[in-house]
Phi, psi and omega in degrees: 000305177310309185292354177257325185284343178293319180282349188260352190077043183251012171209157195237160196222136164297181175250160181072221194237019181221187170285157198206077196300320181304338149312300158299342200265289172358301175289330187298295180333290157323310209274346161290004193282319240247277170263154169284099163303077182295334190196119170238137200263167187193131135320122201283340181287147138069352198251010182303350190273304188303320173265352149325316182269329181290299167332292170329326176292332193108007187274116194266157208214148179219161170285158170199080178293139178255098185209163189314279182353308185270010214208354195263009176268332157295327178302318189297320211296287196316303152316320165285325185263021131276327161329277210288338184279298205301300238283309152317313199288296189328297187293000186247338173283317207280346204264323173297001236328000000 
């Protein structure tokens, strides 16, 4: 899957067999060139160099640890706005009588 997101360019992949944050911090640099950036979130494990340098630019940064917890309000949304369609759907049938 990743390698068709690679090929359409909708992610970009470091070279070699390891993260390469100077790449990254190089492409976020460009790409600020480009769009206006408000916030780039960065994984708390391993990234302290990075968001340092990103800071230093003047680039504002928030943690965004990847774990369930953080990831589990979003996980929910899709389920929850089905709730609320069925919910809708009942009532415009109960109404229809």
């Amino acid at each position: 899957m990743y390698r068709k997101w690679v090929n359409k360019e909708w992610i970009r992949v470091t070279k070699g067999d390891c993260i390469d944050y100077d790449q990254i911090r190089d492409d976020i640099l460009k790409d600020s060139e480009q769009f206006n950036i408000n916030l780039i979130g960065f994984d708390v494990r391993n990234s302290t160099q990075l968001r340092t340098q990103l800071q230093n630019i003047g680039l504002d940064v928030e943690p965004f640890p990847q774990t369930y917890a953080r990831y589990s309000s979003t996980s929910k949304l899709p389920r929850y706005l089905l709730a609320v369609n069925a919910l809708i759907i009942i009532a415009i049938l109960f109404w229809l009588g």
